[in-house]
VEXDREN-2710 file (C-alpha; in Angstrom, 1 decimal):
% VEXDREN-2710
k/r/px/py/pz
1/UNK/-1.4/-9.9/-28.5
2/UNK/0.1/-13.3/-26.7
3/UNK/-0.3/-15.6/-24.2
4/UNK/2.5/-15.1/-21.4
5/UNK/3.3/-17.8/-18.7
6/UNK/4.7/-16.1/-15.7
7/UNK/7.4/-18.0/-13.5
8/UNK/8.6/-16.9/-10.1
9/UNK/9.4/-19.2/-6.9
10/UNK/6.9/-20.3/-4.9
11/UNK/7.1/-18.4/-1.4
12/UNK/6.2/-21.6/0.3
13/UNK/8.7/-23.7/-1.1
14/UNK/10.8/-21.5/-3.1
15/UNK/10.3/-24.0/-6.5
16/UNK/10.1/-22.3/-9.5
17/UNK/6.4/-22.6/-11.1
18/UNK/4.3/-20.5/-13.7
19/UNK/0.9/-19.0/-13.0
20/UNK/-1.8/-16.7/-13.6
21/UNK/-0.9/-13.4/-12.1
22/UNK/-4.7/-12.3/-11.0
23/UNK/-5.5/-16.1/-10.2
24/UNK/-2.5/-17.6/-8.0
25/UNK/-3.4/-18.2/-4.8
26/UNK/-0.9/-16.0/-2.7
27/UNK/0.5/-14.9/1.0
28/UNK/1.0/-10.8/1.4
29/UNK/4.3/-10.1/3.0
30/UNK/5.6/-6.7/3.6
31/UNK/2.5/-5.4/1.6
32/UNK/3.3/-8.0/-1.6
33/UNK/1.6/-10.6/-2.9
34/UNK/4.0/-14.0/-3.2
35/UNK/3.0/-16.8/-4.8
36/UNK/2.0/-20.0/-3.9
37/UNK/2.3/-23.1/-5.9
38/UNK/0.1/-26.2/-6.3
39/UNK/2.1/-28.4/-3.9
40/UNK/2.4/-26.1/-1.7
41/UNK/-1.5/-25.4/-1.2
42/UNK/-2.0/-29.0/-1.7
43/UNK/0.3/-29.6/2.2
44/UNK/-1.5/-26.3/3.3
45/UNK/-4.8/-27.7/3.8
46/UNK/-5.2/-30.3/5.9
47/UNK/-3.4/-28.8/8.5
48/UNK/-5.7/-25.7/8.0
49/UNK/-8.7/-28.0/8.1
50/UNK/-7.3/-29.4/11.0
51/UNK/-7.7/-25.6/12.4
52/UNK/-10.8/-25.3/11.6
53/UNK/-10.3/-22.8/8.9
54/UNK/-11.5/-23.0/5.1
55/UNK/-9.1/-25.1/2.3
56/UNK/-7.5/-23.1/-0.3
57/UNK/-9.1/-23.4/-3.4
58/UNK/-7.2/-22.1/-6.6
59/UNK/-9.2/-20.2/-8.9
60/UNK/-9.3/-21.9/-12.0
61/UNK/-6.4/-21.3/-14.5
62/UNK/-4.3/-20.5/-11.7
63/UNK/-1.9/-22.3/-12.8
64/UNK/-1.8/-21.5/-16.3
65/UNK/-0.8/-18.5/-18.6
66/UNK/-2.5/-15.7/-19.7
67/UNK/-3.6/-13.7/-22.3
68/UNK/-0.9/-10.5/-22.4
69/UNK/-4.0/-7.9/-22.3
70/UNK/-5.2/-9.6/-18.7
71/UNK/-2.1/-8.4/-17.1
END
């Protein structure tokens, strides 16, 4: 076994970032999850605050790697 980083862009910004598959906070398009990164969340919520809706809070580890047998 191994720990695993996984790295994809971020759908927001299109950055390159790693993060925890099961844990990343992410958008579904066309019936697929798609990433979102730190920053991006981070200038996502106040304006949804301003909306009235809840902040996005990333699950923690989100933005770490994994152990290979969690994926």
């Amino acid at each position: 076994m191994g720990y695993v980083f996984l790295t994809a862009p971020c759908y927001g910004c299109g950055e390159l970032f790693s993060f925890h598959p099961h844990r990343v906070p992410s958008i579904v398009i066309d019936g697929r999850r798609e990433p979102i990164c730190a920053d991006c969340v981070a200038r996502a919520n106040p304006k949804r605050i301003a909306r009235g809706l809840p902040p996005i809070v990333p699950l923690p580890g989100a933005y770490e790697g994994c152990d290979e047998a969690e994926l």
